[in-house]
C-alpha positions in Angstrom: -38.0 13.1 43.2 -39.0 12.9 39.6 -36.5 11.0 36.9 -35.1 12.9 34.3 -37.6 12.7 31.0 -35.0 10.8 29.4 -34.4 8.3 32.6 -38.0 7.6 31.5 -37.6 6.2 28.3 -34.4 4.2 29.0 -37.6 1.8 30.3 -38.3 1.4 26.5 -34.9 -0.6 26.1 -35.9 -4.0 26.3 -33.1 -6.2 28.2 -30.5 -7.7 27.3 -32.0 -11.2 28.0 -35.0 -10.2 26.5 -33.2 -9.6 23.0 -31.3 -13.1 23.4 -34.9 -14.7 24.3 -35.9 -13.3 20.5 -36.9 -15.8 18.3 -33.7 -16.0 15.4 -31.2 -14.7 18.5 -30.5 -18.7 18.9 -28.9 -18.8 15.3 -27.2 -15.9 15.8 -25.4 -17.6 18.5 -24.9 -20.7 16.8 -23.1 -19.0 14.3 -21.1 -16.1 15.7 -20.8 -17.4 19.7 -22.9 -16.7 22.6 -20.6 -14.1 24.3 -20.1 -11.8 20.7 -24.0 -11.7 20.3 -24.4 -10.5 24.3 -22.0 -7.7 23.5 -23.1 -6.7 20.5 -26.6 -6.4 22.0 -25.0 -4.6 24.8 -23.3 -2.3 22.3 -26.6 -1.6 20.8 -28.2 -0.9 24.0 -25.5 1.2 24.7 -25.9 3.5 21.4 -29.8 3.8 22.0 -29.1 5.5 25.1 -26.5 7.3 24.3 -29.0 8.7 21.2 -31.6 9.5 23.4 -29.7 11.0 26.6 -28.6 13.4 24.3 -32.4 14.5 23.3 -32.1 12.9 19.8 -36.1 11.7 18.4 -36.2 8.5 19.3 -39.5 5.7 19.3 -41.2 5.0 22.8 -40.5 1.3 22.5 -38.2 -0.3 20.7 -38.5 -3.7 20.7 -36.5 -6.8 21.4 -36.8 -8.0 17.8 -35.2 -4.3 16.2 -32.4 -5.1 18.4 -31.1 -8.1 17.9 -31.5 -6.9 14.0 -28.8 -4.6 14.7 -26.8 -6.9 16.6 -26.5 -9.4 14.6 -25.4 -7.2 11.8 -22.4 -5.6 14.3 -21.6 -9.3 15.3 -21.1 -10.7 11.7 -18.9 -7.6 10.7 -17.0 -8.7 13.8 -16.6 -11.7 13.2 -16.5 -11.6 9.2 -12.9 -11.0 7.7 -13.1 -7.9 6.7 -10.0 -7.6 3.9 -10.3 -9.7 0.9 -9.2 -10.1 -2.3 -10.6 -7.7 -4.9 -10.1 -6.8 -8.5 -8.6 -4.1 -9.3 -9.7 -2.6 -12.6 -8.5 0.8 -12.0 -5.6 0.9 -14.5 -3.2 1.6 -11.4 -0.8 -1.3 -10.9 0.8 -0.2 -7.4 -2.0 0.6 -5.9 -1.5 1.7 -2.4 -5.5 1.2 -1.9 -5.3 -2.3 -2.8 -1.9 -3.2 -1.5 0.4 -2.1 -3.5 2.4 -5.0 -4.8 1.0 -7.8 -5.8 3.1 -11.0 -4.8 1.8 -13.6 -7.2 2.3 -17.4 -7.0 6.0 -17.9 -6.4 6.3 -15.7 -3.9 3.2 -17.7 -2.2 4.8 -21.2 -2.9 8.0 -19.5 -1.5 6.1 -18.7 2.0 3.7 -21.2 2.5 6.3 -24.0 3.9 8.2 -21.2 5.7 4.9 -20.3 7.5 2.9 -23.4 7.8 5.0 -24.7 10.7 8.4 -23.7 12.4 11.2 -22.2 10.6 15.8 -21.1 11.6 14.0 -17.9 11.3 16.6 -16.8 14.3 18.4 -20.7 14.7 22.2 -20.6 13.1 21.5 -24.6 11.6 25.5 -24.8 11.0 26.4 -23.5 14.6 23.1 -25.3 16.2 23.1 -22.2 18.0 20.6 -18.8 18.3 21.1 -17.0 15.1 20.3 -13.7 13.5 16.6 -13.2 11.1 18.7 -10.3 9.2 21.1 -13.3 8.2 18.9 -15.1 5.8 18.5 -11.3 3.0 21.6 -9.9 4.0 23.8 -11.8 1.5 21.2 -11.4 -1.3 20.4 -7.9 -0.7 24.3 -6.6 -0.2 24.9 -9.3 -4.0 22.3 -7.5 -5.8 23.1 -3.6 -4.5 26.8 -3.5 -4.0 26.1 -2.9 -0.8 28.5 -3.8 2.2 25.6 -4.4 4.3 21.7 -4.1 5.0 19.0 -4.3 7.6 14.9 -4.9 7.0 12.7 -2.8 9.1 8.4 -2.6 8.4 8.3 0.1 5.8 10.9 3.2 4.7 9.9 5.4 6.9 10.6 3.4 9.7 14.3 2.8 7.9 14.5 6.9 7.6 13.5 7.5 11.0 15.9 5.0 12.3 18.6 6.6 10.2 18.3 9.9 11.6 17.7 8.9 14.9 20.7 6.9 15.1 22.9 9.3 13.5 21.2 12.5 13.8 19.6 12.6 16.6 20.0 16.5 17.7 22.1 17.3 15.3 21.6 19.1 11.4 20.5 17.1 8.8 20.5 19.1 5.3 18.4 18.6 2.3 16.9 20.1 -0.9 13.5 22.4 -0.3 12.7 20.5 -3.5 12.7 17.3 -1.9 10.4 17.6 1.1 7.9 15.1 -0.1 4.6 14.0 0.6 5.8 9.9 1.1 1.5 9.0 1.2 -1.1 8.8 4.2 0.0 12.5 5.2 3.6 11.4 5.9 6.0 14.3 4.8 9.7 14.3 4.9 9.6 17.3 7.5 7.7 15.1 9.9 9.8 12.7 9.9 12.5 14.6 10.5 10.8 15.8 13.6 10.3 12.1 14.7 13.8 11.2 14.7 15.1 13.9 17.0 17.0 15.5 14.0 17.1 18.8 12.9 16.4 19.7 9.3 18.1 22.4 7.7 16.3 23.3 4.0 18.6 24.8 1.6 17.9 26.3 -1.9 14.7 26.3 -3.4 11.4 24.4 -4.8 12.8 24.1 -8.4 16.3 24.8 -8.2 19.4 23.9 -5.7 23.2 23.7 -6.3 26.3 22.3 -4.4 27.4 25.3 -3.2 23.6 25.4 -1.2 24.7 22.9 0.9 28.1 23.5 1.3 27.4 26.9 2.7 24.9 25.3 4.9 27.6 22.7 6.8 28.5 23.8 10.5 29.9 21.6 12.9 26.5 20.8 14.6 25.7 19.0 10.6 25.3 14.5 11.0 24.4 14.3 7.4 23.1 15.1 3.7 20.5 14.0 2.8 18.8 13.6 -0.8 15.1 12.1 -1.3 14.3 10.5 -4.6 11.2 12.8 -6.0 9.3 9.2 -6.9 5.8 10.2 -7.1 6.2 13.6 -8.9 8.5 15.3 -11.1 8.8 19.0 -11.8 10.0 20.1 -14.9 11.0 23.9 -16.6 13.8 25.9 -14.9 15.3 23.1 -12.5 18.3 21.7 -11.0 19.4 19.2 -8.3 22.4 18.0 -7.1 23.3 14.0 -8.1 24.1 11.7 -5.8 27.9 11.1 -6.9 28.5 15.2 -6.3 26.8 15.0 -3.6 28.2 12.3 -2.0 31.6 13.9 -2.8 30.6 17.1 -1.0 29.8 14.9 2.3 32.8 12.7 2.3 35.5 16.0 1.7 33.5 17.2 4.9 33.9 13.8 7.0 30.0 13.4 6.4 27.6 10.6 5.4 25.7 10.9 2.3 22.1 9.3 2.9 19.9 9.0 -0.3 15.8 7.8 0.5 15.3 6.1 -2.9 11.8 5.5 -1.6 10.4 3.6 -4.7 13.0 0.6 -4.5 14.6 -1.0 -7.6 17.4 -2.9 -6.4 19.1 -3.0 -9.9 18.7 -1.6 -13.4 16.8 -4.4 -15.4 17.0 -4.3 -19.2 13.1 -3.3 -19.5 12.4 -0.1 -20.9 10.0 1.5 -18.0 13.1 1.8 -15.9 15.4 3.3 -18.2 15.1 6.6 -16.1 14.8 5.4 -12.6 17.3 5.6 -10.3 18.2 2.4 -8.7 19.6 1.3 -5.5 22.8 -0.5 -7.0 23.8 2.6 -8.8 23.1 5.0 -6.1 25.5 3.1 -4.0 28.1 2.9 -6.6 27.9 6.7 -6.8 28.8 7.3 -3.7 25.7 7.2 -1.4 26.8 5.2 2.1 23.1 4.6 2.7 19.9 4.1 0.6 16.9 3.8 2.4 13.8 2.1 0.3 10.6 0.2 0.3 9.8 -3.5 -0.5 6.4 -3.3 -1.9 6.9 -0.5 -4.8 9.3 -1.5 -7.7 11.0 -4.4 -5.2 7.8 -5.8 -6.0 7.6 -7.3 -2.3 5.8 -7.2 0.7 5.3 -4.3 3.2 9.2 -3.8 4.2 11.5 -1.4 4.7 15.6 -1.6 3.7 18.5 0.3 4.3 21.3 -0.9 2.6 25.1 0.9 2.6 28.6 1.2 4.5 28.6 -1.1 7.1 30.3 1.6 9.3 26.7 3.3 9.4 24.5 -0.1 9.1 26.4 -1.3 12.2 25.0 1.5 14.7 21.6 1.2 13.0 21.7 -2.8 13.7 22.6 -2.4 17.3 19.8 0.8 18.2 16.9 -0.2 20.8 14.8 1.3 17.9 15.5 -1.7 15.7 13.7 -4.2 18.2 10.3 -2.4 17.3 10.9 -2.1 13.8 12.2 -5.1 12.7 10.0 -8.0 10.8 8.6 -11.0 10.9 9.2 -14.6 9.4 6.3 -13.3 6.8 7.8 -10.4 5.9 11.2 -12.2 5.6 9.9 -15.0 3.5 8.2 -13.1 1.0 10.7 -10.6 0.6 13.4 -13.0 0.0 11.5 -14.2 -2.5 11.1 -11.3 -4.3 14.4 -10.1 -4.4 15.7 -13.6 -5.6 13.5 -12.6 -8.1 16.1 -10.3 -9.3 18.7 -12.9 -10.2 17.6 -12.8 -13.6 15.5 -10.4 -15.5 13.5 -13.8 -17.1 12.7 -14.3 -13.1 11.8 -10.7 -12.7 9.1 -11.1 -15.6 7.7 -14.5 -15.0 7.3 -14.6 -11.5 6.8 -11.0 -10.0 3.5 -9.4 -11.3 4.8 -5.8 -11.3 7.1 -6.3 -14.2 4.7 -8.6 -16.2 2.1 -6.4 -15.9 4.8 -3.8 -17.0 5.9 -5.4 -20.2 2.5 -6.4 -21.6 2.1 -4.9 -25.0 -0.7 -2.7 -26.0 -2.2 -5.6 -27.6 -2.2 -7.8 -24.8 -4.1 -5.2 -22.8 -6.4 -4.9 -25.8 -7.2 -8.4 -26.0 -8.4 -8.6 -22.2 -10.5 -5.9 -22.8 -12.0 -7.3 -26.1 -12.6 -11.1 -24.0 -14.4 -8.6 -21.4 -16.2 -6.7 -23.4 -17.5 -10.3 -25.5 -18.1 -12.1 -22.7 -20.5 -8.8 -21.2 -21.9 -8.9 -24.3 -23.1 -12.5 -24.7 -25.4 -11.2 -21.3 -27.0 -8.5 -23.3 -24.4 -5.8 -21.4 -23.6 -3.0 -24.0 -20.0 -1.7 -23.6 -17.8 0.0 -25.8 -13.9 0.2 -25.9 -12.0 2.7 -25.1 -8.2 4.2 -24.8 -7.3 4.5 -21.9 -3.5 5.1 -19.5 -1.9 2.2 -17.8 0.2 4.0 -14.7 2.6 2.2 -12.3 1.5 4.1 -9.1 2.4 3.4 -5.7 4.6 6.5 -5.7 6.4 5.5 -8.3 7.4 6.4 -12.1 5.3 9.2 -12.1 6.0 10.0 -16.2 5.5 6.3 -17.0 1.9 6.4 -19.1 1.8 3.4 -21.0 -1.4 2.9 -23.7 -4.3 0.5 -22.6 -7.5 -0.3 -22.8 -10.9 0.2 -20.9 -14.2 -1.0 -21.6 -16.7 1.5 -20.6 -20.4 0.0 -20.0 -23.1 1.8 -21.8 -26.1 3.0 -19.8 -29.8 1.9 -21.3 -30.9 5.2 -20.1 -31.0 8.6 -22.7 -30.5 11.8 -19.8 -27.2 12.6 -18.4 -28.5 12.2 -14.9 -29.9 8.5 -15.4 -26.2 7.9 -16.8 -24.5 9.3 -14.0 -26.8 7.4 -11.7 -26.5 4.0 -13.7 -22.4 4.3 -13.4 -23.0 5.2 -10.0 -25.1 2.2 -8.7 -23.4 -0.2 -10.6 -19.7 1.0 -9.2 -21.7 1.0 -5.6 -23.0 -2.8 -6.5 -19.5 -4.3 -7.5 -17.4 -2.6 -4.5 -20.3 -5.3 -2.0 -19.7 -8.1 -4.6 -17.5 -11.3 -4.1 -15.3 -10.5 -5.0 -15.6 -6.8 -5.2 -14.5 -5.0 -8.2 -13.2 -1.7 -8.3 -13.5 0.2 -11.7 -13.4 3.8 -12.8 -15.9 6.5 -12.5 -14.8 9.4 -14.9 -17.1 11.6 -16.8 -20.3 9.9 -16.1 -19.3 6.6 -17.3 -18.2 3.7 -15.2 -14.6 1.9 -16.4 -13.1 -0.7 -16.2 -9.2 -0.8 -17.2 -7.4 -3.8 -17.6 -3.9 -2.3 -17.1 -4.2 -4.3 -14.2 -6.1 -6.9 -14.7 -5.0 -10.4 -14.5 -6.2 -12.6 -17.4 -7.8 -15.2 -14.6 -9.8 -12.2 -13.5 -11.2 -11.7 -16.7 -14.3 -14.2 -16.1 -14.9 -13.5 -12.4 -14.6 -10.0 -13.5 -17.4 -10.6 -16.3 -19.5 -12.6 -13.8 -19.5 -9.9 -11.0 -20.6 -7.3 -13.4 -23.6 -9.1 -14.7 -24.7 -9.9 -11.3 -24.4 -6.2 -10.5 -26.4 -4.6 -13.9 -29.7 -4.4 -15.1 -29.5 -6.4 -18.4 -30.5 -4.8 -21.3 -31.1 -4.9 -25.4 -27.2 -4.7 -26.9 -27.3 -1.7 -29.3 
């Protein structure tokens, strides 16, 4: 009986002891291990035939040397960390991208003894007994909101879902058609909804609802209200929405709680003109809410958490749910949010030591003089840049009005056609994402950016340096 054709040229695969008998496969090992090389080489292997059982062109031999080329490539990304630092030049300062918040040094000095070794992270010191990990925020976060209690769980939809599962759970939850949100990553408020076992109930409409919409909704079968903070857009024109305090007053004269997903998370009202207009948790709890759910790595200026924070009559069921075991945090998460909300103490903390509000308060001049030091430094390598006006935006799903004035410096292509521009920008954005560190800038309009809303004045340099290594040196104009 004859062998399939492509049977046939599976014989063209050299072995996989053939491709570890290549001259150079002995480094590879020395480097990466002997048992990553073998299967990347079997993953290779594994991808050739694949290709050519499925009729794809393929060579007639491919030899031992090819392969280990392409294994060693797959067993260094393996084995190579593949998240790293880079600089963000993008004029977004909660970039969800790049992280979001960024923690800056005292929250690091904060963590680094908490996670270098062992930690009470659950250990009562006082009773020498098993403690609680929710005990060592619960007493800063409840201080700084007004709250009666809270619980940290990994992110605010997590803290939503648990909310509504716990309380809602196959019953009617109502809320605004205006504020079924888009939360980011394709996360919408109806979805979640769904999650939770809860069942949503819209009232009124995109631009406009009133009291009286949800009041004619309420049956027996209703668990809640519910009102989502509109953080990353805002609609404007012929609107209305129902405040928290009224609708918090509605719930309550029907026995109900009031839940409010604040989303963004600003703990209190600083006295720093960005935040003038954005609601905060502290407030929303004095108005009536019994629960705000928000994040701890937007406005908190935190890590990655989640926080619901109200009436310990609804925090207590919350507390006690099996769904709490899979969402609560680690000692990380714990540290470093600690540490950032401590920042909140005092505004003078909140501006020195978190990067989110000093990166807020610079003045246009400050973000002019970064760009000028950029722009001078480029220059003294024969890189011709100009500078330009640019927007400085929070991000993150947050302020969505806040444009603050700033400063870009926009490299200048040597070449004359539009398409050798375009191209230049291009290559040179393509260059500084692979650099280390990389360096993520602006494309817009043919013309590659680089905004230093952002931009830490320590970058500056690196910055500088990464962008000469990546350009073609030229005559400054």
């Amino acid at each position: 009986m004859t062998a399939p054709a492509f049977c046939t040229k599976y014989r063209h695969l050299p072995s996989v002891d053939a491709v570890l008998r290549c001259n150079g496969a002995q480094e590879v090992i020395d480097s990466v291990g002997r048992d990553l090389l073998v299967y990347a080489v079997r993953q290779t292997i594994g991808r050739l035939r694949r290709a050519t059982g499925t009729g794809k062109p393929q060579q007639e031999k491919i030899s031992p040397e090819t392969i280990l080329d392409e294994a060693r490539e797959l067993a260094v990304s393996v084995s190579t960390a593949s998240l790293r630092p880079v600089i963000n030049a993008t004029g977004i300062i909660l970039h969800t991208n790049l992280g979001r918040a960024p923690l800056g040094t005292a929250i690091l000095e904060a963590l680094i003894p908490i996670v270098q070794g062992y930690s009470n992270l659950e250990f009562d010191l006082g009773e020498g007994k098993r403690g609680h990990r929710s005990s060592h925020i619960i007493k800063l976060l409840t201080w700084l909101t007004g709250a009666e209690d809270a619980l940290v769980v990994n992110n605010n939809a997590a803290g939503i879902i648990l909310t509504l599962h716990t309380l809602a759970r196959g019953r009617e939850v109502i809320v605004s058609r205006g504020e079924l949100i888009e939360i980011g990553g394709a996360f919408r408020i109806p979805d979640i909804m769904a999650a939770s076992g809860a069942k949503m109930v819209e009232v009124g409409t995109t631009n406009r609802t009133r009291s009286s919409d949800y009041e004619s909704a309420i049956t027996p079968d209703t668990a809640l209200l519910f009102k989502a903070h509109k953080s990353n857009y805002t609609i404007a024109g012929f609107t209305e929405e129902v405040s928290v305090a009224e609708l918090a007053r509605l719930a309550h004269a029907h026995n109900l709680p009031m839940v409010y997903d604040i989303g963004s998370g600003l703990l209190r009202k600083p006295k720093i003109p960005p935040f003038a207009h954005e609601p905060d948790v502290r407030s929303a709890l004095t108005d009536g809410a019994d629960l705000v759910c928000f994040s701890g790595d937007k406005l908190l200026g935190g890590p990655q958490a989640g926080v619901v924070a109200g009436r310990q009559r609804y925090t207590a069921p919350l507390s006690k749910a099996p769904l709490m075991r899979a969402l609560r945090v680690g000692k990380l998460t714990m540290a470093a949010l600690s540490a950032a909300c401590r920042n909140y103490l005092k505004d003078s903390d909140l501006v020195a030591n978190n990067p989110l509000f000093s990166l807020l308060e610079r003045s246009p001049d400050e973000r002019r003089q970064i760009a000028e030091r950029l722009a001078g430094i480029l220059g003294r390598h024969a890189i011709d840049t100009e500078i330009v006006e640019s927007t400085v935006q929070c991000g993150g799903g947050t302020l969505p009005d806040l444009k603050l004035p700033g400063y870009a410096v926009a490299l200048s292509a040597p070449n004359d056609t539009v398409k050798d521009r375009v191209a230049y920008a291009e290559t040179t954005f393509n260059r500084l994402l692979q650099h280390n560190p990389p360096v993520l800038g602006i494309l817009r309009e043919g013309k590659l950016l680089f905004d230093t809303g952002a931009l830490f004045a320590e970058q500056v340099e690196p910055a500088a340096e990464a962008i000469r290594s990546c350009v073609q040196p030229h005559t400054v104009s």
